[in-house]
C-alpha positions in Angstrom: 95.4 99.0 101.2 95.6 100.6 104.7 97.3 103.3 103.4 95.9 103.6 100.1 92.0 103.5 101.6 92.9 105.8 104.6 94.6 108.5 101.6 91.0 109.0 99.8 89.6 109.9 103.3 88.0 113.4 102.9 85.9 114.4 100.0 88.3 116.9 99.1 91.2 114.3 97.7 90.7 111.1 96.1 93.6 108.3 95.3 94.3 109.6 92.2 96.0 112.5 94.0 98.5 109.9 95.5 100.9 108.0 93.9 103.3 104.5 95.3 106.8 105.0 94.8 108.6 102.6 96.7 107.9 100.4 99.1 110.6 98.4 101.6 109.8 96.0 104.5 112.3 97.2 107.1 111.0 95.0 110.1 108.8 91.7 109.8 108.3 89.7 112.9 105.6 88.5 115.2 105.1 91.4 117.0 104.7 93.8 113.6 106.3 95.3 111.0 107.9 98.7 110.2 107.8 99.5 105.9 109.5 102.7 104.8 107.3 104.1 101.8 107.7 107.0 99.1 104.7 108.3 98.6 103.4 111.6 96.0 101.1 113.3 97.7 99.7 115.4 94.3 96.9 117.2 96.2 97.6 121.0 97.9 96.5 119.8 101.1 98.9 117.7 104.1 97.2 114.6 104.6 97.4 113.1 107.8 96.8 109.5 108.1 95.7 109.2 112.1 94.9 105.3 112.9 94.1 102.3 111.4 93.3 98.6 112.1 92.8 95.5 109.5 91.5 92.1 110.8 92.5 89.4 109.0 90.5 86.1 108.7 91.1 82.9 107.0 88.0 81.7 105.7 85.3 83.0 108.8 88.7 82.0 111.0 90.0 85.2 112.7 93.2 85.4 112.3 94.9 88.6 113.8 95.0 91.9 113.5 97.4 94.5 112.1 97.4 98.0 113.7 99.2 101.3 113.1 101.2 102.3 115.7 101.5 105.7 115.0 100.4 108.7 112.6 101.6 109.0 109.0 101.8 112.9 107.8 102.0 113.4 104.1 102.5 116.8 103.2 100.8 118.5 100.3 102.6 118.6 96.5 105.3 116.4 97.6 107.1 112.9 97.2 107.6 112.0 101.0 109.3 109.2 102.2 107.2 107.8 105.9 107.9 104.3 107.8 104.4 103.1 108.3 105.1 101.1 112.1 102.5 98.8 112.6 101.7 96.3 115.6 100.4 92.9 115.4 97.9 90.8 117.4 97.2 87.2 116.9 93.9 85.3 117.7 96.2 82.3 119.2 100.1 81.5 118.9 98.4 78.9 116.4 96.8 81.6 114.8 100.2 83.3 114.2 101.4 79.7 112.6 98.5 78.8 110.7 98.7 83.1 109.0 102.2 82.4 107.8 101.7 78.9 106.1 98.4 80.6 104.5 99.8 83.5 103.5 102.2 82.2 101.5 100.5 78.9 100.2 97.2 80.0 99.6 96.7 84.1 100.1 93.6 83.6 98.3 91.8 81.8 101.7 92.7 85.4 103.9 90.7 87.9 103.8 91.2 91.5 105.9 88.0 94.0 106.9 89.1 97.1 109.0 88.6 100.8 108.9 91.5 103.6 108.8 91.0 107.4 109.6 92.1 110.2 107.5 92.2 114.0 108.4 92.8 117.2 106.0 92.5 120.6 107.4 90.0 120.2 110.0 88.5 117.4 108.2 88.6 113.4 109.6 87.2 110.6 107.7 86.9 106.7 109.0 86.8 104.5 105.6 85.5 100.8 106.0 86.3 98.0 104.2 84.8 94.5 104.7 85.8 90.9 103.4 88.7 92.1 101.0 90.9 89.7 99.3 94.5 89.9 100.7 95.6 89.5 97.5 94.4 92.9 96.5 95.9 94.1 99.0 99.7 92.2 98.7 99.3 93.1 95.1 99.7 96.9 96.0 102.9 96.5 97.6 104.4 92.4 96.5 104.3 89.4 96.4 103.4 87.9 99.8 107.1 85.8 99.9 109.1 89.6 100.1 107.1 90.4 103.2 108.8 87.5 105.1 112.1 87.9 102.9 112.6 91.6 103.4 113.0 92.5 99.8 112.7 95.9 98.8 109.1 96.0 96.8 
């Protein structure tokens, strides 16, 4: 969702110009995660996806939050393969505990609201999102048991 939210950031492309090839969890650990993705980027114009942060909460709990690390360039009328590296911060080591057992018991109790930037040409865009299920966003990329497994998605 980070990705695919931050990728419709300027008027001038929407998702529909960006199609999810692959998807593989290279790193997963309490300190973040590193997922190499093939993306289509359909539109004439390099998109370049310049920070992002999702908060996750389990019921009004706060959980954590997920960060990018660094900037994602996707460049225009091409399939690009980028390793999104993201950081992670827990609310308390329980916190950290208490994500894992959720996440893959009961996704449907988290919840994520966070923003991502997007700039085209001289264009940047922050998008918002606010209370979303994790579950639409695990079902973008797999089922929440290959994130800990490292399965390609």
């Amino acid at each position: 969702m980070l990705i695919a939210g931050l990728m419709s950031a300027c008027n001038i492309i929407s998702l529909r110009d960006f199609e999810l090839k692959s998807a593989e969890v290279v790193r997963f650990d309490m300190s973040g995660a590193e997922v190499t993705m093939t993306i289509r980027n359909k539109s004439l114009f390099k998109v370049t996806i310049a920070d992002g942060v999702l908060k996750a909460y389990d019921g009004e709990n706060p959980i954590g939050e997920i960060y990018m690390q660094e900037p994602v360039v996707l460049p225009g009328r091409k399939t690009t393969t980028v390793t999104l590296k993201v950081g992670l911060r827990f609310a308390s080591p329980m916190a950290a505990l208490r994500a894992l057992g959720t996440l893959t018991k009961s996704p449907e109790r988290l919840t994520i609201s966070g923003y991502g930037e997007g700039k085209v040409l001289w264009f940047s865009k922050k998008i918002s999102h606010e209370n979303v299920p994790i579950s639409k966003f695990i079902s973008i990329f797999g089922a929440p048991s290959d994130y800990l497994s490292g399965k390609t998605l």
